[in-house]
Backbone of each chain as ProteinMPNN parsed JSONL, in Angstrom:
{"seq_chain_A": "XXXXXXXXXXXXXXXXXXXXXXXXXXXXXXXXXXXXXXXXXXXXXXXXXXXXXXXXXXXXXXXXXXXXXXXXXXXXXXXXXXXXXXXXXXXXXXXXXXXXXX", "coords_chain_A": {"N_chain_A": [[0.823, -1.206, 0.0], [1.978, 1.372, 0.645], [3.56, 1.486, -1.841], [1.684, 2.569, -3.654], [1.153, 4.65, -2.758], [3.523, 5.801, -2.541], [3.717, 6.134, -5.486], [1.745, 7.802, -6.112], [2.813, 10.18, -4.786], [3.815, 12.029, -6.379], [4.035, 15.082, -8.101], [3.443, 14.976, -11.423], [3.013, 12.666, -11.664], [0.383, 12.6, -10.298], [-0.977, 14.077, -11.745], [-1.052, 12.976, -13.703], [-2.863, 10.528, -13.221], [-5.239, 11.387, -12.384], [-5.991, 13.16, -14.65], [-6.535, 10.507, -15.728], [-9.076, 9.54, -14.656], [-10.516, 10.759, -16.088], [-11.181, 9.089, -18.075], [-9.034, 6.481, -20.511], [-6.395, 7.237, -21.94], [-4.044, 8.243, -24.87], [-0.418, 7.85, -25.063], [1.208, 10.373, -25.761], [-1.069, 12.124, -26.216], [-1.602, 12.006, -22.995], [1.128, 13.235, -22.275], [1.095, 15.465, -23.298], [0.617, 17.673, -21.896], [2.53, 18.082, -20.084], [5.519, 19.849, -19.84], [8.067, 18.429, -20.311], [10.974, 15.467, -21.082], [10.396, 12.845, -23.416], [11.549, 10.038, -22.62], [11.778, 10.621, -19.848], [9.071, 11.325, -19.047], [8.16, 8.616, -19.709], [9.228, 7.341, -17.375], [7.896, 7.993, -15.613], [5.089, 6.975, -16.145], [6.255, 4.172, -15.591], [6.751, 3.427, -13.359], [3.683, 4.191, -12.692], [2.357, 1.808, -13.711], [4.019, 0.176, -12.263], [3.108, 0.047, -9.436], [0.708, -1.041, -9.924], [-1.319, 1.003, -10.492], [-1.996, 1.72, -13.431], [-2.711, 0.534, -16.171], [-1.436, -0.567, -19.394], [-1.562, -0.889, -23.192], [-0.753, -1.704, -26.319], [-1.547, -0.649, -29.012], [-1.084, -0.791, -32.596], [0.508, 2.3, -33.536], [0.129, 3.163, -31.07], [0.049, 3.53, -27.659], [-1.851, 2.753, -25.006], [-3.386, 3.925, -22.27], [-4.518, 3.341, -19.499], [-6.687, 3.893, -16.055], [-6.131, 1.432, -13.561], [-8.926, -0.595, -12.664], [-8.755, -1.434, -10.064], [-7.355, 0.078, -8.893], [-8.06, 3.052, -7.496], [-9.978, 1.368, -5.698], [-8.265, 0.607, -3.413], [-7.19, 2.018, -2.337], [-9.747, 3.303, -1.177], [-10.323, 1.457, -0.069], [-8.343, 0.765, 2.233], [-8.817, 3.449, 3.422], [-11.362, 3.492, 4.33], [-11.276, 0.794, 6.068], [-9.039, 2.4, 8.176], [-10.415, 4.619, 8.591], [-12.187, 3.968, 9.974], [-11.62, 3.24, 12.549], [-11.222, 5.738, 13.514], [-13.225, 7.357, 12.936], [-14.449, 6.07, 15.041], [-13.078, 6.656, 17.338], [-14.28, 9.563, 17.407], [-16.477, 10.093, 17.818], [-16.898, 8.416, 19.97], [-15.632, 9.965, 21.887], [-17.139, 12.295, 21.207], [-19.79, 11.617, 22.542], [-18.92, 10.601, 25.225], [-18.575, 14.293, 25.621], [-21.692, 14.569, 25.4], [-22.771, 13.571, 27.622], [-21.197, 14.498, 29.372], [-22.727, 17.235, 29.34], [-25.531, 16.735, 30.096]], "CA_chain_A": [[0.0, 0.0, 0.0], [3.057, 2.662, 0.362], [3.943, 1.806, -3.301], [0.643, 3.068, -4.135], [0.672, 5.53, -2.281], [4.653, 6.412, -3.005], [3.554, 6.697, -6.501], [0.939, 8.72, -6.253], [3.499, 10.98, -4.224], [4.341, 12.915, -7.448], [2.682, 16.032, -8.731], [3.215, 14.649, -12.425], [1.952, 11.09, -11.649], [-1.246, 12.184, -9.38], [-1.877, 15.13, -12.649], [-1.825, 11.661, -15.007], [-4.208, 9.825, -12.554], [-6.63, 12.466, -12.085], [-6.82, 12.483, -16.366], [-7.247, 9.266, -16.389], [-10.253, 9.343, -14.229], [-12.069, 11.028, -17.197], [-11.217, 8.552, -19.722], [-8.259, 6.303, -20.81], [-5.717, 8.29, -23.08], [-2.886, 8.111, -25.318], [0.8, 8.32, -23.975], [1.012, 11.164, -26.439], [-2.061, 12.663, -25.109], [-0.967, 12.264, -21.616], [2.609, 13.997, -21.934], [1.099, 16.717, -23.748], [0.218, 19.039, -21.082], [4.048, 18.365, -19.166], [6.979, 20.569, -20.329], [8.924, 17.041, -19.973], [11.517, 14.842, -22.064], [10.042, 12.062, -23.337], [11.709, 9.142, -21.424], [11.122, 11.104, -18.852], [7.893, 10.871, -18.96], [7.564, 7.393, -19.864], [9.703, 6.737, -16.169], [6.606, 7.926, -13.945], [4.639, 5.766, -16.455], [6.398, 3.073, -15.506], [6.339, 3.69, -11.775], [2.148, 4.044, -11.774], [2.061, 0.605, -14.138], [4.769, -0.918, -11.542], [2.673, 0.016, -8.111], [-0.528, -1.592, -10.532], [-2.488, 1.992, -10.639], [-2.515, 1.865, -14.244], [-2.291, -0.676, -17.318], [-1.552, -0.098, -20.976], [-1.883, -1.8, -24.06], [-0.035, -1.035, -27.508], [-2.551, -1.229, -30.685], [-0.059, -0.393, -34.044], [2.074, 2.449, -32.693], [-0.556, 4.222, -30.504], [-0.081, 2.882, -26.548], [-3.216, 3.736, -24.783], [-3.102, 4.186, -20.708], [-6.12, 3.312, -18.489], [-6.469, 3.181, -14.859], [-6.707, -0.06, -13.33], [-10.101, -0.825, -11.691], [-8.394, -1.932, -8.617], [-6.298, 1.399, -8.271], [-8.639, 3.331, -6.253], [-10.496, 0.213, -4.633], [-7.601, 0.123, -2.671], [-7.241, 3.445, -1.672], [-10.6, 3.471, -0.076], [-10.213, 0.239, 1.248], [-7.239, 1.742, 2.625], [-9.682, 4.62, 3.709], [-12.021, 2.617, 5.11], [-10.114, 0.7, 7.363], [-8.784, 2.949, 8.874], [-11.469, 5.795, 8.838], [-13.824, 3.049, 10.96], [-10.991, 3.636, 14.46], [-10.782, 7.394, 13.759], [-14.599, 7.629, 13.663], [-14.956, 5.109, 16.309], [-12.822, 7.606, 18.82], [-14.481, 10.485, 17.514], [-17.783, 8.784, 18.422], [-16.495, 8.043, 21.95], [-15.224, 11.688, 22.372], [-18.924, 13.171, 21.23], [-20.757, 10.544, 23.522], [-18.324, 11.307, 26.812], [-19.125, 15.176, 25.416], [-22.671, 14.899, 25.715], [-22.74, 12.998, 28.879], [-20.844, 15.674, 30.586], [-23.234, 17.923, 28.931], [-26.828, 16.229, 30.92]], "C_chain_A": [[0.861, 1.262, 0.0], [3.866, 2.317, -0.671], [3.045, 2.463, -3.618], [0.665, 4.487, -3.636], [2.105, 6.754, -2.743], [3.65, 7.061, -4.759], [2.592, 7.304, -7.129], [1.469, 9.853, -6.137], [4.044, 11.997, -5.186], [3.578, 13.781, -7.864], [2.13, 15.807, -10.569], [2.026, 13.225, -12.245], [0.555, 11.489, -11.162], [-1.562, 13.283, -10.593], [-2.484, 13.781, -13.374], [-2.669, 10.958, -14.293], [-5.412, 10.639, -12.633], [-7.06, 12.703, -14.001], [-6.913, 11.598, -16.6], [-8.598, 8.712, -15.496], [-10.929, 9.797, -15.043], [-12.091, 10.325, -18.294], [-9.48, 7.999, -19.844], [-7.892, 8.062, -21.735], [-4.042, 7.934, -23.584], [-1.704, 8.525, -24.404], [0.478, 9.886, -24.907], [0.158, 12.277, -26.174], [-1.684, 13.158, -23.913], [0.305, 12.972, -21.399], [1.929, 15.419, -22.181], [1.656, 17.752, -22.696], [1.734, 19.34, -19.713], [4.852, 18.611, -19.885], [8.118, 19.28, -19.709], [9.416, 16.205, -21.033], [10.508, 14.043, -21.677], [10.347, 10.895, -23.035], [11.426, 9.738, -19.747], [9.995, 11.192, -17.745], [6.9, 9.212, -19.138], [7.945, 6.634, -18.606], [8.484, 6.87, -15.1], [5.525, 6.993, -14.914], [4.458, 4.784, -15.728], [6.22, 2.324, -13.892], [5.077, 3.393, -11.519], [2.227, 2.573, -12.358], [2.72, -0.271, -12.865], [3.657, -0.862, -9.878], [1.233, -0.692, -9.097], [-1.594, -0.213, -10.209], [-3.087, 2.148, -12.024], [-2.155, 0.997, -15.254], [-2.903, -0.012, -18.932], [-1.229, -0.927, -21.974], [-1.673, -0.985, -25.366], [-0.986, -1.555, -28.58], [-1.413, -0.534, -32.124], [0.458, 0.843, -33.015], [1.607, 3.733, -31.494], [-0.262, 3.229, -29.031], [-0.904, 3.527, -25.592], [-3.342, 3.272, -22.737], [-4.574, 4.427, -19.918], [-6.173, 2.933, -16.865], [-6.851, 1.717, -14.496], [-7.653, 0.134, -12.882], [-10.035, -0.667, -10.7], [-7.24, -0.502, -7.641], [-7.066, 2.595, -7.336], [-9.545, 2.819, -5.391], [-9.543, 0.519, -4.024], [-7.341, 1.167, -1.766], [-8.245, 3.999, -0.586], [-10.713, 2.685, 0.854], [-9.348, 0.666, 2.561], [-7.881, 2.503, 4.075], [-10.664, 4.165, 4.902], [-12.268, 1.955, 6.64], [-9.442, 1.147, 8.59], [-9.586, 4.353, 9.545], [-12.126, 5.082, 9.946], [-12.941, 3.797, 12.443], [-11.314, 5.026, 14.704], [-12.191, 7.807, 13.823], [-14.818, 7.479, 14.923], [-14.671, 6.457, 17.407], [-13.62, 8.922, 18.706], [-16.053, 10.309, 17.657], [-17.804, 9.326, 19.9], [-16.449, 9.413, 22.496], [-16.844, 12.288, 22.544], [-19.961, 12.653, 22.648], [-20.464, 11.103, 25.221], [-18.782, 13.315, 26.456], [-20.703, 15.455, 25.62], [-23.003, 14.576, 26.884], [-22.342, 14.0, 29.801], [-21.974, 16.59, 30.401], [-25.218, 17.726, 29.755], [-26.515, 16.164, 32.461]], "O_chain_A": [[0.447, 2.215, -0.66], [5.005, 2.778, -0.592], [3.55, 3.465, -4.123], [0.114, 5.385, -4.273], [2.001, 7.929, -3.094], [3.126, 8.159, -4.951], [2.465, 7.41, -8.349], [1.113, 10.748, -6.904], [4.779, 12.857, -4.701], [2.402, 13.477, -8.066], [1.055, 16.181, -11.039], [0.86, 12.97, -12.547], [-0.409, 10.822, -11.537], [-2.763, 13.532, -10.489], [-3.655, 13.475, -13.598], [-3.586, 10.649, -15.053], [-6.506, 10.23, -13.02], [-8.16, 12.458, -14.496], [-7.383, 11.357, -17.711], [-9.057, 7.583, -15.671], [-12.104, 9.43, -15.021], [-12.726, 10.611, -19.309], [-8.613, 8.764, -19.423], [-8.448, 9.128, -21.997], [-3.125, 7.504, -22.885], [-1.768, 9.224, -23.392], [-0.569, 10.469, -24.625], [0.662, 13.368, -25.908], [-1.458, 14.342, -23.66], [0.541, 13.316, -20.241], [2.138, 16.378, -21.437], [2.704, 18.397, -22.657], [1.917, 20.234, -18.887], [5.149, 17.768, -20.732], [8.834, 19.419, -18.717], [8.642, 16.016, -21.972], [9.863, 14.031, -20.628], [9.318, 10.223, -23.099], [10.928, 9.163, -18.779], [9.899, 11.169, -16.518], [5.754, 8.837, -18.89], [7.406, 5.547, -18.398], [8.198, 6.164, -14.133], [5.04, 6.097, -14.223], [3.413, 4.347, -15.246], [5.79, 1.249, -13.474], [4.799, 2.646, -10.58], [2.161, 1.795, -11.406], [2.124, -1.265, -12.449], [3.567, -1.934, -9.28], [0.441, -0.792, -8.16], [-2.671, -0.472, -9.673], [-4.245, 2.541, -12.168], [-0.98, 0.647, -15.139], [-3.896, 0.549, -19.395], [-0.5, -1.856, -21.628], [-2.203, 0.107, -25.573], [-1.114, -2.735, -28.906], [-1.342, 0.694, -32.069], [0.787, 0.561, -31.863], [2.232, 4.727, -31.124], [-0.353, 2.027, -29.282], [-0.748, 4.719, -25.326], [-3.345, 2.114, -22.321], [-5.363, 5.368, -19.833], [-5.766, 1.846, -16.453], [-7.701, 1.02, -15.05], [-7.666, 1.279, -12.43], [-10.837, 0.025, -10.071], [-6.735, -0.298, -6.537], [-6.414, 2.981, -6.366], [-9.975, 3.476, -4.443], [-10.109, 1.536, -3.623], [-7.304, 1.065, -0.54], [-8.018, 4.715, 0.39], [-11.014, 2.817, 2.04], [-9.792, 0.835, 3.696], [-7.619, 2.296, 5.26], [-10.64, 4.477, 6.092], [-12.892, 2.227, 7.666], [-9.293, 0.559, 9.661], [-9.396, 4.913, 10.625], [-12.614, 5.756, 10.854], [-13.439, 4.635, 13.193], [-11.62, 5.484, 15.805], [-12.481, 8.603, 14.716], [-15.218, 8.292, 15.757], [-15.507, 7.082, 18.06], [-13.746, 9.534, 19.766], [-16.411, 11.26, 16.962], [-18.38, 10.165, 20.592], [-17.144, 9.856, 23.41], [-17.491, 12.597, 23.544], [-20.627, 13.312, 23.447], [-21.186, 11.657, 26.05], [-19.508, 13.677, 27.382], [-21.0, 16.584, 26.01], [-23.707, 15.443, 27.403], [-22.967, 14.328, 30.81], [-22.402, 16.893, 31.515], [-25.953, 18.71, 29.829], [-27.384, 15.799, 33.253]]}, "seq_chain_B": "XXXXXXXXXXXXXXXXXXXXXXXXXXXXXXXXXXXXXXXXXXXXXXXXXXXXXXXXXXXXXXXXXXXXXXXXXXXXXXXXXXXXXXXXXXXXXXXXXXXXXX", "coords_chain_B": {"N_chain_B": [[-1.62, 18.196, -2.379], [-0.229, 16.036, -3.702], [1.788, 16.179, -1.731], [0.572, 14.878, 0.575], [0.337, 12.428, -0.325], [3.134, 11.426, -0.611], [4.287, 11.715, 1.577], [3.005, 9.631, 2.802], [3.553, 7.525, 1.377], [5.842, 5.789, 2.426], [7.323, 2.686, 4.169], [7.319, 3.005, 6.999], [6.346, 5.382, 7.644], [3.293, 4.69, 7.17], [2.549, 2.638, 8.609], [2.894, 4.518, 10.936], [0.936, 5.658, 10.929], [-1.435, 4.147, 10.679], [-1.098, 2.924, 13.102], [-1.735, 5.472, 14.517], [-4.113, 6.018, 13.915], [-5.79, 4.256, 15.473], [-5.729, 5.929, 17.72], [-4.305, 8.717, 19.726], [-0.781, 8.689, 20.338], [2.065, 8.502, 22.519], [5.655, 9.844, 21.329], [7.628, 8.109, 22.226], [6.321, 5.333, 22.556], [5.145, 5.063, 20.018], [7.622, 4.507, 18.425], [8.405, 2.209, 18.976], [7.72, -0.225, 18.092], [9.514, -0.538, 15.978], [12.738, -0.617, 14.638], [14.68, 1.315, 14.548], [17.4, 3.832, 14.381], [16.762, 6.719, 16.957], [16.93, 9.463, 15.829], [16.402, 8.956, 12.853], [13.581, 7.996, 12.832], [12.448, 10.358, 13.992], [12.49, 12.131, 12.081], [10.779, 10.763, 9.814], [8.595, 11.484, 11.853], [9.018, 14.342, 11.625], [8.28, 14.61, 8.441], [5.819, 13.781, 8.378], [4.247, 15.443, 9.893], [5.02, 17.769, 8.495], [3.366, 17.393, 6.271], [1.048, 18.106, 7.014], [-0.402, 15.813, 8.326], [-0.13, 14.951, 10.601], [-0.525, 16.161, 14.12], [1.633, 17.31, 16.387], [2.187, 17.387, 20.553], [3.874, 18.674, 23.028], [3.834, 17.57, 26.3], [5.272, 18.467, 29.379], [8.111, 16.172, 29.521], [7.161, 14.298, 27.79], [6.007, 13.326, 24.351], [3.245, 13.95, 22.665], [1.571, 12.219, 19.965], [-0.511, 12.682, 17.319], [-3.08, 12.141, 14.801], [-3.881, 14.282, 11.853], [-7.036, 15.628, 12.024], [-7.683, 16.368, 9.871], [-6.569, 15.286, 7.912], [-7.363, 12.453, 6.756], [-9.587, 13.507, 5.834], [-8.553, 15.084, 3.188], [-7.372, 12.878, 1.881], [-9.707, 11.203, 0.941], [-11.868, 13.129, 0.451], [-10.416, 14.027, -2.35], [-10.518, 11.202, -3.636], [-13.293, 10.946, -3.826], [-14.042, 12.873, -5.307], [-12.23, 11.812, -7.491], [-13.543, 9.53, -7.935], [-15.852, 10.012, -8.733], [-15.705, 10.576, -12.134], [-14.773, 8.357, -13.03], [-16.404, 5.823, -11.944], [-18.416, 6.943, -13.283], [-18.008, 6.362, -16.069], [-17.679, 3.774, -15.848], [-20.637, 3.493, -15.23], [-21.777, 4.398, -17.678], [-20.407, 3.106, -19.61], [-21.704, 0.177, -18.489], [-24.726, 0.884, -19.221], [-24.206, 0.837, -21.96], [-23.494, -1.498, -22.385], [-25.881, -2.789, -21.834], [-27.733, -1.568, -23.318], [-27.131, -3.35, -25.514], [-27.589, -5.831, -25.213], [-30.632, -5.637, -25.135]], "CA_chain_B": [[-2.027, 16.854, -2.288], [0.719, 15.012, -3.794], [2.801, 16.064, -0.871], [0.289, 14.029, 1.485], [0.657, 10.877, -0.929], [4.351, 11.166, -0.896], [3.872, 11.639, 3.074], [1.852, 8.215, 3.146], [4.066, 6.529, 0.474], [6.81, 4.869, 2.728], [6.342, 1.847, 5.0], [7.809, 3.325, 8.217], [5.273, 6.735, 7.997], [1.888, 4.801, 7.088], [2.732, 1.943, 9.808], [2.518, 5.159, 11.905], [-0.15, 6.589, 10.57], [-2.214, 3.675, 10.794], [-1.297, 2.868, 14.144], [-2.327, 7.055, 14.76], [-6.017, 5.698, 13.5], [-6.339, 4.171, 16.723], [-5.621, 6.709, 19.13], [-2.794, 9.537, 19.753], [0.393, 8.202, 20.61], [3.643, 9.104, 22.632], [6.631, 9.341, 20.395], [8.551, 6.649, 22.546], [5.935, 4.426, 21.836], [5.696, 4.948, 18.295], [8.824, 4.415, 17.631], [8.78, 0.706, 19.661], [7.981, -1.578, 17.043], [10.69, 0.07, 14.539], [14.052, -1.315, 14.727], [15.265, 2.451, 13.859], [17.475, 5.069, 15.814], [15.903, 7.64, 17.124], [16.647, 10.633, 15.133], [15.946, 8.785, 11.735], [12.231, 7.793, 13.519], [11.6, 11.664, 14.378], [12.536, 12.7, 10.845], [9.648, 10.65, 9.434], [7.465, 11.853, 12.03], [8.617, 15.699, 10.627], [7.673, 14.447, 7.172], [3.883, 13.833, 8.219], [3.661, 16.517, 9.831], [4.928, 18.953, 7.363], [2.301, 17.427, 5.429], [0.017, 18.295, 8.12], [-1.072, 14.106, 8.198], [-0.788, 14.61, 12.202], [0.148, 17.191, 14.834], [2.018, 16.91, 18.21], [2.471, 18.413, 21.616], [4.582, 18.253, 24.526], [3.628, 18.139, 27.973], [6.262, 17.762, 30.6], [8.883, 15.518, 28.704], [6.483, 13.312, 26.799], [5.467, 14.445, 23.075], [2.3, 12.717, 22.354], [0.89, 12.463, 18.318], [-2.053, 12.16, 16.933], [-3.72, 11.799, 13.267], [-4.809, 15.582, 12.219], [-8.418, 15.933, 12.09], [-8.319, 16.772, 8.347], [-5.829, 13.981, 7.226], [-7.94, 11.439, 5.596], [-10.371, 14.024, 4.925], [-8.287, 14.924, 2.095], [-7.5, 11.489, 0.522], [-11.306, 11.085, 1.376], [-12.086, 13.98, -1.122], [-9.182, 13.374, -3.757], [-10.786, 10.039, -3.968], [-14.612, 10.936, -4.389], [-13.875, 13.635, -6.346], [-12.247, 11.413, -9.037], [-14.148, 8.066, -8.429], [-16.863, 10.208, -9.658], [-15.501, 10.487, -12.934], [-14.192, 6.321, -12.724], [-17.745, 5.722, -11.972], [-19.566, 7.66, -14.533], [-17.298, 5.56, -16.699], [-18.519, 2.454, -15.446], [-22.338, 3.811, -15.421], [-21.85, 4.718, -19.311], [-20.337, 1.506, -20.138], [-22.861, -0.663, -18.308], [-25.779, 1.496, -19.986], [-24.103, 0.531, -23.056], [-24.092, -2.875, -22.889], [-27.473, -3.291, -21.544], [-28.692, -1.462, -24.519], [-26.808, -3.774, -26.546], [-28.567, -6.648, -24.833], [-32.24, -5.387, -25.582]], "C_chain_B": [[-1.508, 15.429, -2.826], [1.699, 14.325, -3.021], [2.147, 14.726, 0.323], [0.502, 12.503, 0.898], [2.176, 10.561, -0.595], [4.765, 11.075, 0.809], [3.612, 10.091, 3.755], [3.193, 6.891, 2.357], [5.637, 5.774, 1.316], [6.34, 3.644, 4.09], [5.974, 2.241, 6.321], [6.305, 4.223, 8.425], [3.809, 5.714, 7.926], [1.566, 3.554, 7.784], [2.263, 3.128, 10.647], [1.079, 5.736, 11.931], [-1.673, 5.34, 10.914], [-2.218, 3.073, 12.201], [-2.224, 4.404, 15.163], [-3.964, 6.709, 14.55], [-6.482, 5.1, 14.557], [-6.962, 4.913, 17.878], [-4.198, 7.643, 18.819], [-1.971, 8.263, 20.643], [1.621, 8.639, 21.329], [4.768, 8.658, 21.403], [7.693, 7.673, 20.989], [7.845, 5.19, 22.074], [5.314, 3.985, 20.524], [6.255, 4.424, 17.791], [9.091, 2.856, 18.042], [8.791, -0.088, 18.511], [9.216, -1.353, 16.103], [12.23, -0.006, 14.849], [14.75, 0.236, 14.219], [16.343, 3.455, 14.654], [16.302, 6.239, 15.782], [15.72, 9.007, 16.045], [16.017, 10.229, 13.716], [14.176, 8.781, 12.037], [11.46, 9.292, 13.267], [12.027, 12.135, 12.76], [11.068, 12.31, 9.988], [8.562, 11.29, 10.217], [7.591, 13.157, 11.383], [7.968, 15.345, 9.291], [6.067, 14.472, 6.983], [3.525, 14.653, 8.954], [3.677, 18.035, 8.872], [3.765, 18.819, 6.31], [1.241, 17.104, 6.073], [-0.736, 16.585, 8.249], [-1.15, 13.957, 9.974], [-0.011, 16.118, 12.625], [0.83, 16.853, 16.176], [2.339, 18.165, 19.098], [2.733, 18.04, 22.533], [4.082, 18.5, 25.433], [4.686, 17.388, 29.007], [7.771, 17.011, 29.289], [8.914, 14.45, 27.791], [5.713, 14.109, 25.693], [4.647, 13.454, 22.717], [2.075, 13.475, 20.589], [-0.061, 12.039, 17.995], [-2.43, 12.64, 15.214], [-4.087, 13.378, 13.33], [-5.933, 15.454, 11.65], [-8.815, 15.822, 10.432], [-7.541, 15.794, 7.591], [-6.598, 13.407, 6.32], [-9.148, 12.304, 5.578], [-9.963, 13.842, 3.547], [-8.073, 13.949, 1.481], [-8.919, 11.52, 0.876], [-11.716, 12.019, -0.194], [-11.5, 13.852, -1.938], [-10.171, 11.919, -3.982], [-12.517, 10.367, -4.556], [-14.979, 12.282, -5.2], [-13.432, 13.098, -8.037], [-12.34, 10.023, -9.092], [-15.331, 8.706, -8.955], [-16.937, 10.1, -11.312], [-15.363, 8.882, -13.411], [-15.709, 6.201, -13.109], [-18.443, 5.59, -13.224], [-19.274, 6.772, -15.81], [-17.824, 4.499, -17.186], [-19.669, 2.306, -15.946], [-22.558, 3.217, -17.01], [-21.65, 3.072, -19.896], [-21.658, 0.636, -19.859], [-24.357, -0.055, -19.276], [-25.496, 1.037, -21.235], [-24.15, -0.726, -23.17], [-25.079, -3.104, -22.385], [-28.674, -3.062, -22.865], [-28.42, -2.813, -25.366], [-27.388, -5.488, -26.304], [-29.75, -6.762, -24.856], [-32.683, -5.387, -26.715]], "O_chain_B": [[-1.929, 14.288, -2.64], [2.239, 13.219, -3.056], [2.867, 13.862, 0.825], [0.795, 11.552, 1.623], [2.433, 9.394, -0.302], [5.624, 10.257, 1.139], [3.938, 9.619, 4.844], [3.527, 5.78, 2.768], [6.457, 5.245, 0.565], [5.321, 3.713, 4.776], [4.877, 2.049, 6.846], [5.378, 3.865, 9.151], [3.054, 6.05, 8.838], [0.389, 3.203, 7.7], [1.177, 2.915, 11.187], [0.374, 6.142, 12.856], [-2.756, 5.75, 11.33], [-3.317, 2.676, 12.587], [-3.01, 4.334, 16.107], [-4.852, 7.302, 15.165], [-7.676, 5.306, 14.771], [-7.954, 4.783, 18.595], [-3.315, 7.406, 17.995], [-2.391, 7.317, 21.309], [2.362, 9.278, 20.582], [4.806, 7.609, 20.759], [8.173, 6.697, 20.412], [8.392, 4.251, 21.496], [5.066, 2.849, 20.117], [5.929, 3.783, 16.792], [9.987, 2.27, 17.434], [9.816, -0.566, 18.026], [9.742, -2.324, 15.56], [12.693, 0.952, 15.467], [15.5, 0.063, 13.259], [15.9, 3.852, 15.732], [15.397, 6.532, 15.0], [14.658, 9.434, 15.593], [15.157, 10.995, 13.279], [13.516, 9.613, 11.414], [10.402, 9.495, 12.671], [11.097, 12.907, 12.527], [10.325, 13.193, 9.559], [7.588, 11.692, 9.582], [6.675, 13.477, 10.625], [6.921, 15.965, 9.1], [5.335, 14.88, 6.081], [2.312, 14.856, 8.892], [2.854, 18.922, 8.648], [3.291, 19.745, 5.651], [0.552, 16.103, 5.879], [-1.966, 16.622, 8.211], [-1.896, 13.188, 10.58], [0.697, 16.878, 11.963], [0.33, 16.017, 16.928], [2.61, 19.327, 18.794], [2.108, 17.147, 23.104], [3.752, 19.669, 25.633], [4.838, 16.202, 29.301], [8.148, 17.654, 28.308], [9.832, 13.86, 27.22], [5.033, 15.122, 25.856], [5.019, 12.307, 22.47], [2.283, 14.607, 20.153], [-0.509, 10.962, 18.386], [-1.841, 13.573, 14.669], [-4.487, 13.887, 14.376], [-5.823, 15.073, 10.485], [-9.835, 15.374, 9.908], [-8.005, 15.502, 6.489], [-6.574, 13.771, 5.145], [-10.064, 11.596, 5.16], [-10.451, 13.026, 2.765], [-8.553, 13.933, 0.347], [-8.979, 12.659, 1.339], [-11.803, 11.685, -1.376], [-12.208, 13.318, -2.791], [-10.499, 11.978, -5.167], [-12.849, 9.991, -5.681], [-16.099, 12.579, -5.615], [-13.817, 13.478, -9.143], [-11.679, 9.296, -9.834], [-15.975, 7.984, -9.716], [-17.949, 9.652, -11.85], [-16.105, 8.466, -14.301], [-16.179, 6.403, -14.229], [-18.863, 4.66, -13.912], [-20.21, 6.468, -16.55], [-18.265, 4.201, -18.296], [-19.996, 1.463, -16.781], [-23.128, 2.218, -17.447], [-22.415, 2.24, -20.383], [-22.508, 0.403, -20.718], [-24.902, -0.873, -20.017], [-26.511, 0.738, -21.864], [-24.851, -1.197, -24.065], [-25.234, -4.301, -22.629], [-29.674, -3.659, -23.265], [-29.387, -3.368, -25.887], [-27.551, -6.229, -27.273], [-30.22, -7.877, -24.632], [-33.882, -5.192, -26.909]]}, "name": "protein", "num_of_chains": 2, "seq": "XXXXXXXXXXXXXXXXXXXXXXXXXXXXXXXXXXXXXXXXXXXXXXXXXXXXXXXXXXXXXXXXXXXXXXXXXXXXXXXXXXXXXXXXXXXXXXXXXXXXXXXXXXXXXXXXXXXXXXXXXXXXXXXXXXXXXXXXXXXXXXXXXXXXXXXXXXXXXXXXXXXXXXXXXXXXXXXXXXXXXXXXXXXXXXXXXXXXXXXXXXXX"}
């Protein structure tokens, strides 16, 4: 989960996640909008494909970049998980708060 | 909001962080399970807090820590901000093959 989360840790990588929540897209596409060489850009690529946030698939000489399914399942799971304790105490806190409060 | 991913993204910090989902914490016992010296230990904790992910405060000669309040807000929002898009995705697709089933 702190690969996922490492390689989110980038302001390039989390721009290319956040466009690929509206829609696969070409690499080509996807560099556009970064003032970045192009290996460069194909290294944080390789980074989100390696933590499994995103998977791509070469048709003739176009390679087309889609999040995985499972790349923000995990995140909330993640979320989840751990949101339930941090409610839980803030629960407990309100509860002892009103109690003093009667 | 990259900085909090990059915050989250090592094992040491989101071990802490998810122990922090319990309950605040003293730093001594923080740092117990972690085979680390000390100063490397308190460096990660600066790291999550510079990216405000918790806050601490001394009393007497014990520095307790705790999760900040707004932490997993933000992944919270980052996430249902662009599983909406994911989603809609989904929606569209399924709508499409259902037509294509009628």
């Amino acid at each position: 989960m702190s690969d996922v989360f490492s390689a989110l840790g980038d302001p390039t990588r989390l721009a290319v996640v956040e466009r690929l929540a509206r829609g696969p897209a070409s690499v080509s596409d996807l560099s556009a909008p970064f003032d970045m060489a192009g290996p460069s850009f194909l290294k944080h690529l390789r980074v989100l494909e390696a933590a499994h946030i995103v998977t791509s698939e070469k048709s003739g000489r176009v390679r087309t970049v889609q999040l995985s399914p499972e790349a923000l399942g995990w995140v909330e799971r993640w979320l989840t998980e751990h949101r339930r304790g941090w409610e839980h105490r803030l629960d407990t806190l309100g509860q002892f708060l009103e109690q003093g409060n009667n």
